[in-house]
Structures are given as C-alpha cells and as structure tokens.
PQR file with spaces between the fields and no chain letter, atoms N, CA, C, O and H, PARSE charges and radii, in Angstrom:
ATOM       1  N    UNK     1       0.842   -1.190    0.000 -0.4000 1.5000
ATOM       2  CA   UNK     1       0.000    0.000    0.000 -0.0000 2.0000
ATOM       3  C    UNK     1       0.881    1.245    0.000  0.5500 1.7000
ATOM       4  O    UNK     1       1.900    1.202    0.690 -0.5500 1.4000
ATOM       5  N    UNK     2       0.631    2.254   -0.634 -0.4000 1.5000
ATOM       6  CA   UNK     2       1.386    3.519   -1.003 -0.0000 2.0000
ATOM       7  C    UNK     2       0.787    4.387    0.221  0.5500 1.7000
ATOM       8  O    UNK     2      -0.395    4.707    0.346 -0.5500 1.4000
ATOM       9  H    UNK     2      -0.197    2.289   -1.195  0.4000 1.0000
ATOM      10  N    UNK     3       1.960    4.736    1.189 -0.4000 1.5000
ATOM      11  CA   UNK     3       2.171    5.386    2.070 -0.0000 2.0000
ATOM      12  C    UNK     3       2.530    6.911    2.332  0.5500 1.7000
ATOM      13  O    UNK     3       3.396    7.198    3.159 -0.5500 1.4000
ATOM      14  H    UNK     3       2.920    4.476    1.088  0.4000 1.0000
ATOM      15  N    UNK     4       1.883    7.835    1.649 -0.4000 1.5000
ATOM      16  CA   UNK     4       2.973    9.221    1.533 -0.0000 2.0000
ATOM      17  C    UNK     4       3.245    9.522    2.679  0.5500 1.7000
ATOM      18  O    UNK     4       4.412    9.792    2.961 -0.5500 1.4000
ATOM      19  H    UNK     4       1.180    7.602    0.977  0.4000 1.0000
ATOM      20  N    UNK     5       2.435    9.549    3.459 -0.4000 1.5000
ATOM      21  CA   UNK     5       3.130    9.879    5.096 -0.0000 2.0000
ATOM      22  C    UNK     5       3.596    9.469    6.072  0.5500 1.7000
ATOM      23  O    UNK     5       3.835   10.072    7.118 -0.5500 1.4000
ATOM      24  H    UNK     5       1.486    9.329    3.230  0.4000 1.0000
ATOM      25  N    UNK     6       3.797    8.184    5.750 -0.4000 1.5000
ATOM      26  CA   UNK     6       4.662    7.113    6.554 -0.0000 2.0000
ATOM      27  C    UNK     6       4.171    6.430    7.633  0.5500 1.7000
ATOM      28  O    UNK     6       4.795    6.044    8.621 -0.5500 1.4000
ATOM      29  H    UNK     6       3.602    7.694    4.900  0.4000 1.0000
ATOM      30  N    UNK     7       2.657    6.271    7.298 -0.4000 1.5000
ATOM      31  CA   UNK     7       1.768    5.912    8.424 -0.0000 2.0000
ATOM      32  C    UNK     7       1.801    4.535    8.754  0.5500 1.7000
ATOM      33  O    UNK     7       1.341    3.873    7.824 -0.5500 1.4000
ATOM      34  H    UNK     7       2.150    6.585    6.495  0.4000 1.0000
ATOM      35  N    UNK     8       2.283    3.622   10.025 -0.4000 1.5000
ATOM      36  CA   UNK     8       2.509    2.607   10.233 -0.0000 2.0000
ATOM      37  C    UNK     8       1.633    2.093   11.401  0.5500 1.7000
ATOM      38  O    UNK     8       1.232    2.911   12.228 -0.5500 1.4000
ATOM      39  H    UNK     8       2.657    4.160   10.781  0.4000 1.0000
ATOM      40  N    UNK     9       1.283    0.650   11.525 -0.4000 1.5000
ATOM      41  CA   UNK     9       1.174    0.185   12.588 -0.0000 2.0000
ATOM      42  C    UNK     9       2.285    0.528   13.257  0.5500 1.7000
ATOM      43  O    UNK     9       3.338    0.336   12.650 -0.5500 1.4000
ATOM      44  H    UNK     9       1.610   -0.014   10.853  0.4000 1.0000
ATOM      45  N    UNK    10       2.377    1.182   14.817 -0.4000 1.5000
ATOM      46  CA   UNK    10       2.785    1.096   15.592 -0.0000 2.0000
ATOM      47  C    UNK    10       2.354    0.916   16.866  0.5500 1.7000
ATOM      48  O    UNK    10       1.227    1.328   17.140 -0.5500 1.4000
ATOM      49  H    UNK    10       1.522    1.338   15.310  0.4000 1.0000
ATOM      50  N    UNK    11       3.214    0.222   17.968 -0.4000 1.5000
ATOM      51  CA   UNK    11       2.673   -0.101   19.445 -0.0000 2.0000
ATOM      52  C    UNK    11       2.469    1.075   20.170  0.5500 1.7000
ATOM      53  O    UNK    11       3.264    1.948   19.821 -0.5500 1.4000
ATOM      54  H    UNK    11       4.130   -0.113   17.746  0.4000 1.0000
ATOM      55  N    UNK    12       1.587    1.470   21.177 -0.4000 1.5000
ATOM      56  CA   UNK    12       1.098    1.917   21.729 -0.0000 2.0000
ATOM      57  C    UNK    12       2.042    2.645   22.659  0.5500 1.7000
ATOM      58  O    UNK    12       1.558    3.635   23.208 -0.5500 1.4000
ATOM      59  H    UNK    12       0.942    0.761   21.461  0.4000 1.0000
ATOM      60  N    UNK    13       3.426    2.311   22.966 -0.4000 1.5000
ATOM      61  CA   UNK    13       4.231    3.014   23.494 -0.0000 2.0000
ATOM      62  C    UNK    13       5.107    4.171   22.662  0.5500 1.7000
ATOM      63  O    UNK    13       5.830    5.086   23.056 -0.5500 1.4000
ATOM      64  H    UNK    13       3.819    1.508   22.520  0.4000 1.0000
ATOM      65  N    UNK    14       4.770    3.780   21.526 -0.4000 1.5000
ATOM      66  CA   UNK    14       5.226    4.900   19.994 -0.0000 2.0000
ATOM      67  C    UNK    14       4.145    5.823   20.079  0.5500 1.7000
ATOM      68  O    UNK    14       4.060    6.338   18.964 -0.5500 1.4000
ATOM      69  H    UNK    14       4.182    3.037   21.205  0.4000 1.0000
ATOM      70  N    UNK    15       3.218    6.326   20.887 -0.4000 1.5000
ATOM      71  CA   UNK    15       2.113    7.487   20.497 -0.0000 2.0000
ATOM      72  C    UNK    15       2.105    8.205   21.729  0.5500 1.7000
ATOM      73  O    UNK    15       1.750    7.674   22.781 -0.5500 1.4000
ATOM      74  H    UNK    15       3.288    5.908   21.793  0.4000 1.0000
ATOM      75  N    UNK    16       2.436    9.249   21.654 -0.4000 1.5000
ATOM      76  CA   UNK    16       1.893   10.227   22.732 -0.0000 2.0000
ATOM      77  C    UNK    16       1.053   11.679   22.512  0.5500 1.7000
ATOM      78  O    UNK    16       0.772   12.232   21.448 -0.5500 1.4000
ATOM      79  H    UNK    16       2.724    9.681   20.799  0.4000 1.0000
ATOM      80  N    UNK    17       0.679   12.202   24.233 -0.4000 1.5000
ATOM      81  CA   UNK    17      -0.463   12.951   23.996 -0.0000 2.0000
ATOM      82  C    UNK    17       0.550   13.864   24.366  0.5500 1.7000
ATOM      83  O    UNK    17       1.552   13.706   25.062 -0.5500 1.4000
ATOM      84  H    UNK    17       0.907   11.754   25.097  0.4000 1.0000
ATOM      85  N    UNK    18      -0.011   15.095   23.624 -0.4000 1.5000
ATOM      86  CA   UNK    18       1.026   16.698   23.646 -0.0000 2.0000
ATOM      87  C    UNK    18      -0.661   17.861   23.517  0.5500 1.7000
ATOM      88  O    UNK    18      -1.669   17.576   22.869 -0.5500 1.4000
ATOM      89  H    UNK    18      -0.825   15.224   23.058  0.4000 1.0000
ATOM      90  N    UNK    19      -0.546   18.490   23.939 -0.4000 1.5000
ATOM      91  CA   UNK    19      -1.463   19.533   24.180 -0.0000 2.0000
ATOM      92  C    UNK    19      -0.675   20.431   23.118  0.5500 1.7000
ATOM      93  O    UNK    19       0.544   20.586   23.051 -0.5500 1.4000
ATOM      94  H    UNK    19       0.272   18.722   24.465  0.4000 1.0000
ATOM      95  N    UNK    20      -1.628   20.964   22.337 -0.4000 1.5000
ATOM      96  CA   UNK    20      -1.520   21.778   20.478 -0.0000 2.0000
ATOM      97  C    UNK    20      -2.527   22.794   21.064  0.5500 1.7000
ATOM      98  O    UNK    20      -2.758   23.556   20.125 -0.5500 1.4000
ATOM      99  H    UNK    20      -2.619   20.839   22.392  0.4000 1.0000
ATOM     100  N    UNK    21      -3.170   23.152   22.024 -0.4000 1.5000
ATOM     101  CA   UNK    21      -4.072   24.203   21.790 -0.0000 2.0000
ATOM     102  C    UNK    21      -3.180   25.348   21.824  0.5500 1.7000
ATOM     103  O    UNK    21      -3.555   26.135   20.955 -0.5500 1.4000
ATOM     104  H    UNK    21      -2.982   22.533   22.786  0.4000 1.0000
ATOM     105  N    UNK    22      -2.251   25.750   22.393 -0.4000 1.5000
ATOM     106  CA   UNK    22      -1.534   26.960   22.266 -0.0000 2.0000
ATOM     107  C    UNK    22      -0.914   27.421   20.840  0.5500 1.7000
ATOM     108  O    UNK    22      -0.378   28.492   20.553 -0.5500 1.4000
ATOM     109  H    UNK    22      -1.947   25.111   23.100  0.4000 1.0000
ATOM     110  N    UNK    23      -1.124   26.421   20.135 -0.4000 1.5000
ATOM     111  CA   UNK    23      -0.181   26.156   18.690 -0.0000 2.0000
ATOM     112  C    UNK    23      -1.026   25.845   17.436  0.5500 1.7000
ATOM     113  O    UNK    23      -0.706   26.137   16.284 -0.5500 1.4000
ATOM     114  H    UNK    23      -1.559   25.552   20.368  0.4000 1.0000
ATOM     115  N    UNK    24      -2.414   25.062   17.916 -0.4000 1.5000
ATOM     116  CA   UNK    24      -3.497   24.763   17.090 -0.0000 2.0000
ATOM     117  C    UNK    24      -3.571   25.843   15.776  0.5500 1.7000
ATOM     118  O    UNK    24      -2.919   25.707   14.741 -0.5500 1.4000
ATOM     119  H    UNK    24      -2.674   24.824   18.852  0.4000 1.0000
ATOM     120  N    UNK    25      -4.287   26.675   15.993 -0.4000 1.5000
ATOM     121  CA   UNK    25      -4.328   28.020   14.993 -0.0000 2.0000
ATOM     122  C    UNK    25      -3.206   27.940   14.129  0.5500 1.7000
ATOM     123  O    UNK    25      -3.597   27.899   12.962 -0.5500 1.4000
ATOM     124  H    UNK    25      -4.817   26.786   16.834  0.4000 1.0000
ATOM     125  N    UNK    26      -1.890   27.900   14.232 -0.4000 1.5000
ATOM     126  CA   UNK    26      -0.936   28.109   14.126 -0.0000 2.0000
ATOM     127  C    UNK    26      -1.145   27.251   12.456  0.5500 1.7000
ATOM     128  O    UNK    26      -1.416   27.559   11.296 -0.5500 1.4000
ATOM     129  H    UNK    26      -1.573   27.933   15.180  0.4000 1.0000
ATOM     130  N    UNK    27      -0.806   25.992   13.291 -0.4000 1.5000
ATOM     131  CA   UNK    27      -1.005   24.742   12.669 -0.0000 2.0000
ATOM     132  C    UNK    27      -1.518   24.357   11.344  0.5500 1.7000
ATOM     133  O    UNK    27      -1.043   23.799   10.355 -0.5500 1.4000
ATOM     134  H    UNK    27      -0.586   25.743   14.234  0.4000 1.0000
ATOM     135  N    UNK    28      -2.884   24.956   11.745 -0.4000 1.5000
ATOM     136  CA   UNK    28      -4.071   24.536   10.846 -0.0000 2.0000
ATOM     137  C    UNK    28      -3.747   25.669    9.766  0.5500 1.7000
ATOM     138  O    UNK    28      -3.885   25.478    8.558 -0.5500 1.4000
ATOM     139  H    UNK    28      -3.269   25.409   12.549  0.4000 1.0000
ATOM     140  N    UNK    29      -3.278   26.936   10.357 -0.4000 1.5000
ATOM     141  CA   UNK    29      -3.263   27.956    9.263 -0.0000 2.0000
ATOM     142  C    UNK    29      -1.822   28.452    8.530  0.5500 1.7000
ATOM     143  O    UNK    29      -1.600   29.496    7.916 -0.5500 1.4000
ATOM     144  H    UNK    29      -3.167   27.092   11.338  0.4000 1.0000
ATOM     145  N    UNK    30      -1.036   27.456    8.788 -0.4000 1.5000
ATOM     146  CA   UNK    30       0.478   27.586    8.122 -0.0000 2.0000
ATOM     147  C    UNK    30       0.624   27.580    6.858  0.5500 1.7000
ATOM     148  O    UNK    30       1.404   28.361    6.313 -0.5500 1.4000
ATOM     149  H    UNK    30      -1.216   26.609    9.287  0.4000 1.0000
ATOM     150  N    UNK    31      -0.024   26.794    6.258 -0.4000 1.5000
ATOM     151  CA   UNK    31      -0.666   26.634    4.850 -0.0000 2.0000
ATOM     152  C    UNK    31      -1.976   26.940    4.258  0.5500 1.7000
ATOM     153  O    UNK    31      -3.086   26.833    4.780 -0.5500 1.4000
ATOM     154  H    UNK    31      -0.658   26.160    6.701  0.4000 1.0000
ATOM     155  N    UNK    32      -1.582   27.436    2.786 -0.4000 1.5000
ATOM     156  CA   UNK    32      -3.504   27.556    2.787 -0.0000 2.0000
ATOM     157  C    UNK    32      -3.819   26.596    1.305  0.5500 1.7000
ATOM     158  O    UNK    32      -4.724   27.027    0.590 -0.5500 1.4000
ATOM     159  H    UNK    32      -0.680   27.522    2.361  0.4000 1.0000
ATOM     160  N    UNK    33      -3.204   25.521    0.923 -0.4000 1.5000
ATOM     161  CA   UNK    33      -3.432   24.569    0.265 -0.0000 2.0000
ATOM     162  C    UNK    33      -4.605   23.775    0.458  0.5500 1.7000
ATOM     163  O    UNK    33      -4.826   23.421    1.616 -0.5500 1.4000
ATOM     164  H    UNK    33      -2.469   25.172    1.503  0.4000 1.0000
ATOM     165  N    UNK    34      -5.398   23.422   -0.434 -0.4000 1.5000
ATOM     166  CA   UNK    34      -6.955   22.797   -0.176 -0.0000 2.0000
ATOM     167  C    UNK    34      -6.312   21.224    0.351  0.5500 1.7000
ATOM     168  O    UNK    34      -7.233   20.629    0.911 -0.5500 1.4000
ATOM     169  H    UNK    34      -5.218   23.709   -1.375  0.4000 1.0000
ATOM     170  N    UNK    35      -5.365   20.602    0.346 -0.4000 1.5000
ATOM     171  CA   UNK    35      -4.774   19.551    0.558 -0.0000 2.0000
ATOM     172  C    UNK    35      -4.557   19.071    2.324  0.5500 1.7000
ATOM     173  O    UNK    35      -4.805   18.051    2.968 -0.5500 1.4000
ATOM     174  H    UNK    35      -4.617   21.085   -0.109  0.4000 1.0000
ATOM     175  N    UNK    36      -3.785   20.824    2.733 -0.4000 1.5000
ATOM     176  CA   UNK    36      -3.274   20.862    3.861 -0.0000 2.0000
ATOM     177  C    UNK    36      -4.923   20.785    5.020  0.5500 1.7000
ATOM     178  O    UNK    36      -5.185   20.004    5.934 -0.5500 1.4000
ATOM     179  H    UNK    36      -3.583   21.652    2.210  0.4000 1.0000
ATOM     180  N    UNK    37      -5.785   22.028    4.406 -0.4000 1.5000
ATOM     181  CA   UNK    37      -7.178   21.654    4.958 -0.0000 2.0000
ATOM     182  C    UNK    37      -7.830   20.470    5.114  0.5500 1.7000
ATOM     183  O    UNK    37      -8.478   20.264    6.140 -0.5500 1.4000
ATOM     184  H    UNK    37      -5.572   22.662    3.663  0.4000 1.0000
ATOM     185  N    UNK    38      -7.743   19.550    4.125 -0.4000 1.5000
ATOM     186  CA   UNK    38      -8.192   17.664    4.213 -0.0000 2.0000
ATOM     187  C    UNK    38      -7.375   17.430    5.297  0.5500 1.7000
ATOM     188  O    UNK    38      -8.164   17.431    6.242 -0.5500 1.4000
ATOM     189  H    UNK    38      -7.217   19.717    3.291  0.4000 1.0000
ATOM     190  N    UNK    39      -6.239   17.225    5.743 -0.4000 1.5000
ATOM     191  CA   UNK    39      -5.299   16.503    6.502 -0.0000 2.0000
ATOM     192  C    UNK    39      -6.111   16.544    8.131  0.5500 1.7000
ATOM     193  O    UNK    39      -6.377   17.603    8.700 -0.5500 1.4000
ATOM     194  H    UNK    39      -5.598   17.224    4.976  0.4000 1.0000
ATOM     195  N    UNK    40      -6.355   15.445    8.587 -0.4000 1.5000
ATOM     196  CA   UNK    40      -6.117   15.774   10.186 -0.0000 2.0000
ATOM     197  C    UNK    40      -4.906   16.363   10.847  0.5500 1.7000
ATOM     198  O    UNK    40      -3.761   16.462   10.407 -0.5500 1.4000
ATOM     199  H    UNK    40      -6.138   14.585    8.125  0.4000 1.0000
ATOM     200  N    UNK    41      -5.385   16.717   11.948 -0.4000 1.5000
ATOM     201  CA   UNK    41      -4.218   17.532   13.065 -0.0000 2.0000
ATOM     202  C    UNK    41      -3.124   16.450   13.040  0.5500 1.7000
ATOM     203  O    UNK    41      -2.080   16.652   12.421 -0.5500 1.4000
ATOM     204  H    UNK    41      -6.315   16.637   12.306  0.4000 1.0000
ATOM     205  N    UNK    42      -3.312   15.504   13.590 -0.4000 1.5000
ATOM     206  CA   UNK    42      -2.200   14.889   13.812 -0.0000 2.0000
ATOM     207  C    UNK    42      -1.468   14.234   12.451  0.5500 1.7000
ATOM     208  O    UNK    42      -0.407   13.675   12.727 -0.5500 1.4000
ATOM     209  H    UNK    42      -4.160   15.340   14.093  0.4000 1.0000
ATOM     210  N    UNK    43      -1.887   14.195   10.852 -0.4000 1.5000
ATOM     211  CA   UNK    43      -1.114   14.258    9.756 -0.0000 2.0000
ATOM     212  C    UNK    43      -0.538   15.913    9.683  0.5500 1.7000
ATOM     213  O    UNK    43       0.584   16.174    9.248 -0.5500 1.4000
ATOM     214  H    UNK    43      -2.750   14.649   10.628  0.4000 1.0000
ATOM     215  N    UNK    44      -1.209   16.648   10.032 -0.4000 1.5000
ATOM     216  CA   UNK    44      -0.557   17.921    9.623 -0.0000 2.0000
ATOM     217  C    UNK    44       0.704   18.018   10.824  0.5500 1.7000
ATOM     218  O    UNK    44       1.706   18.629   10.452 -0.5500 1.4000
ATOM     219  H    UNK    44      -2.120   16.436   10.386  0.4000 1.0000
ATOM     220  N    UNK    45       0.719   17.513   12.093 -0.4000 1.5000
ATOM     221  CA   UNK    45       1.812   17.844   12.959 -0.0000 2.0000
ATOM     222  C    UNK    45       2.660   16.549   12.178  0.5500 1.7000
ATOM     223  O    UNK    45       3.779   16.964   12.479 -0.5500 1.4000
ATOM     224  H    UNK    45      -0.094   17.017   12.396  0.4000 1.0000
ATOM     225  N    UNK    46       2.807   15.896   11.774 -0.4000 1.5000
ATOM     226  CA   UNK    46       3.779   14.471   11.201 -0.0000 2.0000
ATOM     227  C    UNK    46       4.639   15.438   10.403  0.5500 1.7000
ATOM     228  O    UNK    46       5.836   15.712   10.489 -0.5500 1.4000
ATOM     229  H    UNK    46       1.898   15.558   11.530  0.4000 1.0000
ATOM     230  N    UNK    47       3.529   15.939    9.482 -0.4000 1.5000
ATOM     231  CA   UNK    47       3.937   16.453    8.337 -0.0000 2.0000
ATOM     232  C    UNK    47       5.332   17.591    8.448  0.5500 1.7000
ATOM     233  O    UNK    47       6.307   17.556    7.699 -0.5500 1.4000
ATOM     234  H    UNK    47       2.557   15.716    9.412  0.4000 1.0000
ATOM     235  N    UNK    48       5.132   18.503    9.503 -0.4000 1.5000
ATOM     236  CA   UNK    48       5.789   19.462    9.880 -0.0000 2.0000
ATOM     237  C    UNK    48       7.091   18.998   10.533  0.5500 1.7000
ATOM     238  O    UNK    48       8.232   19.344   10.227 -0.5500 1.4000
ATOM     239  H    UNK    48       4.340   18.532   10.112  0.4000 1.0000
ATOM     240  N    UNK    49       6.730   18.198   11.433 -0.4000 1.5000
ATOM     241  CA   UNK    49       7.803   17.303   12.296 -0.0000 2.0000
ATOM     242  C    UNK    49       9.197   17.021   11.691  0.5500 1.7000
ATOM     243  O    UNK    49      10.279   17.100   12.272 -0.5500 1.4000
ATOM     244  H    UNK    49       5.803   17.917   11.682  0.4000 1.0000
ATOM     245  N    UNK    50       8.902   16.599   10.123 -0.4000 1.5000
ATOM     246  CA   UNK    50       9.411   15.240    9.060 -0.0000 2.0000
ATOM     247  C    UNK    50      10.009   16.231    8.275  0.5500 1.7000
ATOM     248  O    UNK    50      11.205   16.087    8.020 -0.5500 1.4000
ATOM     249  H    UNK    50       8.022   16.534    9.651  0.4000 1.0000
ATOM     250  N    UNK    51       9.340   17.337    7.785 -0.4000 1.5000
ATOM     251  CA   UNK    51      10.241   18.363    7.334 -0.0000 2.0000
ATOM     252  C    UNK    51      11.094   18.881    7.879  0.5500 1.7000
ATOM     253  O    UNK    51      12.172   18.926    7.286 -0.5500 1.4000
ATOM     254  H    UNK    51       8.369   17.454    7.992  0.4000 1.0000
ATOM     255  N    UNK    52      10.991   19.469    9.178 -0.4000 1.5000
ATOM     256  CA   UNK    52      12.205   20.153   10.263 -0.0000 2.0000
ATOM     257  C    UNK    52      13.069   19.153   10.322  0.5500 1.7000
ATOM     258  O    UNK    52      14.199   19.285    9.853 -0.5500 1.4000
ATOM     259  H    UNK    52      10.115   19.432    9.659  0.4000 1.0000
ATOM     260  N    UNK    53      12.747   18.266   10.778 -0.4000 1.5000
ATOM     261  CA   UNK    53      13.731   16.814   10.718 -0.0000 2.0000
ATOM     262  C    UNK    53      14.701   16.686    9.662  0.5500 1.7000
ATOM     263  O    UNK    53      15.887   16.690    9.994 -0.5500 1.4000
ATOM     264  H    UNK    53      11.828   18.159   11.158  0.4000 1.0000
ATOM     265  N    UNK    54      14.277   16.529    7.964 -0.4000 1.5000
ATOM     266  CA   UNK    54      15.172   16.817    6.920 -0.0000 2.0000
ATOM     267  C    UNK    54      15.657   17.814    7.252  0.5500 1.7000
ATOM     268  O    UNK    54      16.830   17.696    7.607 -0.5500 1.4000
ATOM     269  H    UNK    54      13.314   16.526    7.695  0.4000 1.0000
ATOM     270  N    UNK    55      15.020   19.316    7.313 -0.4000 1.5000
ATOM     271  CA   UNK    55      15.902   20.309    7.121 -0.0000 2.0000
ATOM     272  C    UNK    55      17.310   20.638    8.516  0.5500 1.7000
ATOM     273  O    UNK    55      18.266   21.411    8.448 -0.5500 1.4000
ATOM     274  H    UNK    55      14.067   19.411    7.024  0.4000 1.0000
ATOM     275  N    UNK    56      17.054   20.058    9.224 -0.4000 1.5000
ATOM     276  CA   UNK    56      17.777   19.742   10.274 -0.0000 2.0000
ATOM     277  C    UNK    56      18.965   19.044   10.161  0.5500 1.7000
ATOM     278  O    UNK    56      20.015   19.379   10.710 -0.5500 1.4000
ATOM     279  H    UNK    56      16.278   19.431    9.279  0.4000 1.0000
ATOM     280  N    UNK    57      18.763   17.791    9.245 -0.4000 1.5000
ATOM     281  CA   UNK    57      19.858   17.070    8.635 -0.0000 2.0000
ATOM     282  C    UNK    57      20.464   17.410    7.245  0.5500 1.7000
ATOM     283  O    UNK    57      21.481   16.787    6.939 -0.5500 1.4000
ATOM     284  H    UNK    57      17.910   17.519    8.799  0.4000 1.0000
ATOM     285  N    UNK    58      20.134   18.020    6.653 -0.4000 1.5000
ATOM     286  CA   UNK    58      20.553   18.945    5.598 -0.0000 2.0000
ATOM     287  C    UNK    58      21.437   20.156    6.065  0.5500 1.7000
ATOM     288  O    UNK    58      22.235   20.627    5.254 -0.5500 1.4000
ATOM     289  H    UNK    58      19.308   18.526    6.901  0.4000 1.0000
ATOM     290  N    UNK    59      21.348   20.649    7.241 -0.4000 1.5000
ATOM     291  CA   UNK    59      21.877   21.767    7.547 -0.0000 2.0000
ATOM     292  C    UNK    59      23.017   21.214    8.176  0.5500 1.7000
ATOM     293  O    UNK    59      24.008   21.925    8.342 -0.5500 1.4000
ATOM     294  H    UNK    59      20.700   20.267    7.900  0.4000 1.0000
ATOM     295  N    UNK    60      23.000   19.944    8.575 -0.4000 1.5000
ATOM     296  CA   UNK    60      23.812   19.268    9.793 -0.0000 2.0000
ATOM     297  C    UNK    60      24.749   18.483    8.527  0.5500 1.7000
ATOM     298  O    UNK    60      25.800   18.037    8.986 -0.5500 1.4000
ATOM     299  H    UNK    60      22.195   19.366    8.440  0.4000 1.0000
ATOM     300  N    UNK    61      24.585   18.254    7.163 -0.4000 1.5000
ATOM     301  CA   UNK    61      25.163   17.564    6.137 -0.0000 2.0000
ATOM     302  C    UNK    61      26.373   18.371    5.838  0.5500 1.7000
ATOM     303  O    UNK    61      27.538   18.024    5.648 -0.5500 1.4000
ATOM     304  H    UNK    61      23.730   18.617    6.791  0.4000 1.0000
ATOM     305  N    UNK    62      25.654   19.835    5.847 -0.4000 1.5000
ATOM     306  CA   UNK    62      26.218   20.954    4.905 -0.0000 2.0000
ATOM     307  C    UNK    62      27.575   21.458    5.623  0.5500 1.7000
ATOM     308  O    UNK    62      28.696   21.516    5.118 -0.5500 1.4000
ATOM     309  H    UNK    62      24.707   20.117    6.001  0.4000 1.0000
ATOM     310  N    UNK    63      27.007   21.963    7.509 -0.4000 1.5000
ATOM     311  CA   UNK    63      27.996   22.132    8.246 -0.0000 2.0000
ATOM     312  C    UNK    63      29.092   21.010    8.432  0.5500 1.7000
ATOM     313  O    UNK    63      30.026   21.198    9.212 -0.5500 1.4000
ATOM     314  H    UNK    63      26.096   21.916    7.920  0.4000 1.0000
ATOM     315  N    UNK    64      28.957   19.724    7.636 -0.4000 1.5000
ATOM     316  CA   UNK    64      30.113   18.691    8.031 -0.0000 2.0000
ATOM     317  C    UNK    64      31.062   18.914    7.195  0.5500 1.7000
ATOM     318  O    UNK    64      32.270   18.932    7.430 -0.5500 1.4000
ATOM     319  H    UNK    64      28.198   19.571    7.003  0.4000 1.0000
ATOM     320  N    UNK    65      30.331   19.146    5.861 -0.4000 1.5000
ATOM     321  CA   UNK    65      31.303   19.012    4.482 -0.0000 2.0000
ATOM     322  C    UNK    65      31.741   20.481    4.397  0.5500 1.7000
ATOM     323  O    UNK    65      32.682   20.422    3.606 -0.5500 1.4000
ATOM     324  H    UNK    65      29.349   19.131    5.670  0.4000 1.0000
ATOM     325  N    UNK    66      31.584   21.897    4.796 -0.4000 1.5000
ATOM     326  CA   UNK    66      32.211   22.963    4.772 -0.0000 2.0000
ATOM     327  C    UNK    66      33.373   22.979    5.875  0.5500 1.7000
ATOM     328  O    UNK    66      34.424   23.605    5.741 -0.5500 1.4000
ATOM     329  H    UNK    66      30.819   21.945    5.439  0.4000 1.0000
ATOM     330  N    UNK    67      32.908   21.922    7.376 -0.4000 1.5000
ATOM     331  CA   UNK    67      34.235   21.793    8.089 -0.0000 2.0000
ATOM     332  C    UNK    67      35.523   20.756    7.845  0.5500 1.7000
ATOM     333  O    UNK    67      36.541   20.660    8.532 -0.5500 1.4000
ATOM     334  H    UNK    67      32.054   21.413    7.485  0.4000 1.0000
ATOM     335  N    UNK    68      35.169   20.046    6.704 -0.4000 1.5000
ATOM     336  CA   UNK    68      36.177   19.080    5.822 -0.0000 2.0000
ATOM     337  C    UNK    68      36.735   20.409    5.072  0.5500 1.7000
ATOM     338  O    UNK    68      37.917   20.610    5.351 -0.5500 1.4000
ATOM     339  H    UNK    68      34.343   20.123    6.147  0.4000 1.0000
ATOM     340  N    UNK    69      36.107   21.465    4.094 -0.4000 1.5000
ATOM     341  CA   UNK    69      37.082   22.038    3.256 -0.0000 2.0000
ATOM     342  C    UNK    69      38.118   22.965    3.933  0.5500 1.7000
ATOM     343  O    UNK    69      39.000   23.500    3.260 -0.5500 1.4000
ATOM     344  H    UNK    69      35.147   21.302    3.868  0.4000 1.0000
C-alpha cells in the first residue's frame, strides 16, 4: 500500500499525547493549500515534524562538508 506519510502500525508506546491548543491556529493555518485543509491535526503535525527533521539534517550535512574544506 502507497504510504505518503509514513503511516505505520505502531505499538502503543510509539504514540503520545502533547497539548496543540496553544499552537493549534498556528497549525491549521500555516498553509492555505486545499490539501493541507483535508489533513487531520495529527497528519498535519507528522507532516511538519518530518520536514524540520530533513531540514535539520541537511543543515547538519552541509555544516560537516564545509568543516572538511
């Protein structure tokens, strides 16, 4: 099955509860793609998560290979 968001069975010790109401708004309105509106809260927080994450390791790629030159 074709997965774009990497949605897996996982055990019950892989899920936790985080309180988004301070951030909710935020969230929902970061994008204004008719796509991003379909998504539930908790695909739209994955979504965000998974990007910072790349861009995190991209930045962490970049600073390795400029401290090699």
């Amino acid at each position: 099955m074709n997965d774009p968001l990497n949605y897996e069975l996982v055990s019950q010790r892989d899920r936790i509860s985080i309180d988004v109401s301070d951030i909710r708004e935020l969230i929902e309105n970061c994008r204004s793609d008719v796509a991003w509106t379909e998504l539930p809260l908790s695909a739209k927080l994955r979504v965000l998560i998974k990007e910072r994450l790349a861009q995190l390791e991209a930045e962490n790629k970049q600073a390795q290979k400029e401290s090699k030159s």
